[in-house]
C-alpha positions as CSV (number, residue, x, y, z in Angstrom):
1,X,-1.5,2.1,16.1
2,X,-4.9,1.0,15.8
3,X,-5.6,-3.4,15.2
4,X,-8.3,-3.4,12.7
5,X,-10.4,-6.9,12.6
6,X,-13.4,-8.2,9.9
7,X,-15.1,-11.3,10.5
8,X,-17.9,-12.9,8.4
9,X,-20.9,-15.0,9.7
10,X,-22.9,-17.5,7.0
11,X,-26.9,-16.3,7.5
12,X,-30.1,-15.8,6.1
13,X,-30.3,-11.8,6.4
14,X,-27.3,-10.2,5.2
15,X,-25.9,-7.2,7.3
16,X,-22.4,-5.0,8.5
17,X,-21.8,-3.6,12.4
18,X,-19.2,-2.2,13.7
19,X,-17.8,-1.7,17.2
20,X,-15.1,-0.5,19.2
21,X,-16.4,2.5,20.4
22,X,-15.5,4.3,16.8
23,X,-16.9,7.5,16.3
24,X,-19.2,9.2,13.7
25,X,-16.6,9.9,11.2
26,X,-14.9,6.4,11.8
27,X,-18.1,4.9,11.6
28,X,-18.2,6.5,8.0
29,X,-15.2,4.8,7.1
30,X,-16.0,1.8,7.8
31,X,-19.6,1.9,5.7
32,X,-17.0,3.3,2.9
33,X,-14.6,0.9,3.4
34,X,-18.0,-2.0,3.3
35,X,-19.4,0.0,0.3
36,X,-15.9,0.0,-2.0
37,X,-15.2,-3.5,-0.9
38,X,-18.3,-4.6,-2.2
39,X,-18.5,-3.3,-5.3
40,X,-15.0,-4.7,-6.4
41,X,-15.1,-7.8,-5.0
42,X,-14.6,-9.5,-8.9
43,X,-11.6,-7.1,-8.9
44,X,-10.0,-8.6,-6.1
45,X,-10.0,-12.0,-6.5
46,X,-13.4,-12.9,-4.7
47,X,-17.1,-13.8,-5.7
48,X,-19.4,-11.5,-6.3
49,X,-22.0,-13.2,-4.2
50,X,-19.6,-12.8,-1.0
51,X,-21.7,-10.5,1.0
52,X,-25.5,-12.0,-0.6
53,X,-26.0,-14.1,3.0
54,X,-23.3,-12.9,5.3
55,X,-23.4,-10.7,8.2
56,X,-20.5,-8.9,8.8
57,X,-18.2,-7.3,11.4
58,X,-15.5,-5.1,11.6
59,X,-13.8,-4.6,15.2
60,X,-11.3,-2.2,16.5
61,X,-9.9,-3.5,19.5
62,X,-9.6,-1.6,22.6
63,X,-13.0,-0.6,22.7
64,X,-12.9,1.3,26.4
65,X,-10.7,4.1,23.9
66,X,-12.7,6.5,21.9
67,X,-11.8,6.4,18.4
68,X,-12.7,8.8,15.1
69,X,-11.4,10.1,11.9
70,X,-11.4,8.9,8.2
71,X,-7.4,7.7,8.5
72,X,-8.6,4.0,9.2
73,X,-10.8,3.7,5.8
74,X,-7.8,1.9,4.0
75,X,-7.1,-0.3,6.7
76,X,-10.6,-1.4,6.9
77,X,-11.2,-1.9,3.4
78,X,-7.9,-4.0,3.6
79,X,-9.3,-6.0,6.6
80,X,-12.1,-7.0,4.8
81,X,-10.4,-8.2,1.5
82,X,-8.5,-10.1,3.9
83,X,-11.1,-12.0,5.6
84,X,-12.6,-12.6,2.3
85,X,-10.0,-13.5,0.1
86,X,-8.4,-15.9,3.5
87,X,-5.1,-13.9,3.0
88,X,-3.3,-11.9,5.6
89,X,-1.9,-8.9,5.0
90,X,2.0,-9.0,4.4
91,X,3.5,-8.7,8.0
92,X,4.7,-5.5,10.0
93,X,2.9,-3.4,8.2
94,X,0.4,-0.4,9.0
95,X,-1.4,1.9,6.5
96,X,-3.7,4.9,6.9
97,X,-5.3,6.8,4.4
98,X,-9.2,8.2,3.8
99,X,-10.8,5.7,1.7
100,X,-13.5,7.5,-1.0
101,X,-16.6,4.9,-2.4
102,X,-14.3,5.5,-6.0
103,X,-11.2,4.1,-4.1
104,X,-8.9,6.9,-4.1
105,X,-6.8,7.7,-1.4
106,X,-6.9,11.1,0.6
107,X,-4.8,12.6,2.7
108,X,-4.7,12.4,5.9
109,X,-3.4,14.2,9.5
110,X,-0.4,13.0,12.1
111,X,1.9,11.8,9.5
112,X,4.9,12.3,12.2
113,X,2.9,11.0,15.2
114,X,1.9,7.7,12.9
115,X,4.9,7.3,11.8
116,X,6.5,7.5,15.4
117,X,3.5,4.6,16.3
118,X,4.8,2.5,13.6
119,X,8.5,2.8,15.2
120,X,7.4,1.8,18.8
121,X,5.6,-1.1,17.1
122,X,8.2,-1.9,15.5
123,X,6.4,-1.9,11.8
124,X,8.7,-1.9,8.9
125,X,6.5,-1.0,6.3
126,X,4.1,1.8,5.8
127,X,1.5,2.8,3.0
128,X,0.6,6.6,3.2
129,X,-1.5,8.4,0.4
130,X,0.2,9.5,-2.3
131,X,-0.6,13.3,-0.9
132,X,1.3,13.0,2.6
133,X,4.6,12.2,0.4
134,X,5.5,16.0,0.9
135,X,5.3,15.3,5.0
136,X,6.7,12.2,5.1
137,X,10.0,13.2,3.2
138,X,9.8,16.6,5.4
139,X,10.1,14.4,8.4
140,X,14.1,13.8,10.0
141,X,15.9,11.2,8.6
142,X,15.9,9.0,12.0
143,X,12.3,8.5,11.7
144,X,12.8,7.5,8.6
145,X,15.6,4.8,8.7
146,X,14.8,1.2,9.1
147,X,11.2,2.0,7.3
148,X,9.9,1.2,3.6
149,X,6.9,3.5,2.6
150,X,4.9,3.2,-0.2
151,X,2.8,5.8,-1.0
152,X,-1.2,5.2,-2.9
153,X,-3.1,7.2,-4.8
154,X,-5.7,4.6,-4.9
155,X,-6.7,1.3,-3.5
156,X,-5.2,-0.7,-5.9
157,X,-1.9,0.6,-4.8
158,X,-2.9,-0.4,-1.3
159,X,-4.1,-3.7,-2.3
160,X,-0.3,-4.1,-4.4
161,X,1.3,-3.6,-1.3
162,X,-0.5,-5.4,1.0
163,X,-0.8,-8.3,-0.9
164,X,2.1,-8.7,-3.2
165,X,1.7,-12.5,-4.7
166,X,-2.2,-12.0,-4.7
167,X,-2.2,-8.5,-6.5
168,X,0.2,-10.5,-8.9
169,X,-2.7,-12.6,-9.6
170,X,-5.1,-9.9,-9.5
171,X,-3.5,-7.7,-11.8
């Protein structure tokens, strides 16, 4: 399972980095994730004027390991609402899902392999897109027990998930 961190930094010039050693696509994702993010921020609970004179950065820790892929663009967009909005995300929980600058939720690869991550992690909770429902239910019931899954077909389903009281508000 991959740790995904967003920080913000009061400045002049606003800006957004990344590191961790992501990769092109991953690096995609995260501009995605940056792009949606900012564009809703009203939605979500936050000022408007959040990013006008912030720099910010998004981390994904164990940066000696290559990482890539479009599976994190949830999880970053999530990250960042959750810096913003001061909020952490409801606990043992992992999602993964491609994040699009409309905020739906794509597909995405390693269903089984994720989901066998989020066991050894001992996560209870899982958000998948709404179009890996097919491979998750195909998967053995042992993988399954013990684990709630909600699946999105948008962010806004993520964001319900994530943060139950604040989506409440939201809403």
């Amino acid at each position: 399972t991959l740790q995904v961190e967003a920080t913000a930094v009061l400045t002049k010039s606003k800006g957004f980095q990344q590191t961790g050693q992501l990769g092109a696509v991953m690096v995609e994702s995260s501009k995605i994730a940056y792009s949606y993010v900012m564009a809703h921020l009203e939605q979500y609970g936050a000022r408007a004027d959040f990013f006008d004179e912030r720099f910010v950065h998004i981390h994904v820790p164990a940066g000696a390991i290559p990482k890539d892929g479009p599976s994190a663009g949830v999880t970053m967009a999530t990250a960042l609402l959750s810096m913003i909005l001061k909020k952490p995300v409801l606990r043992k929980m992992a999602m993964t899902g491609e994040l699009t600058l409309t905020g739906h939720v794509l597909p995405i690869g390693g269903v089984k392999e994720k989901v066998i991550a989020a066991r050894r992690a001992r996560l209870k909770v899982l958000i998948f897109p709404e179009g890996n429902r097919k491979d998750f239910e195909e998967l053995p019931d042992y993988l399954k027990k013990g684990i709630t899954v909600h699946f999105a077909e948008t962010f806004e389903d993520v964001f319900a998930n994530a943060f139950p009281k604040s989506a409440q508000r939201a809403g």
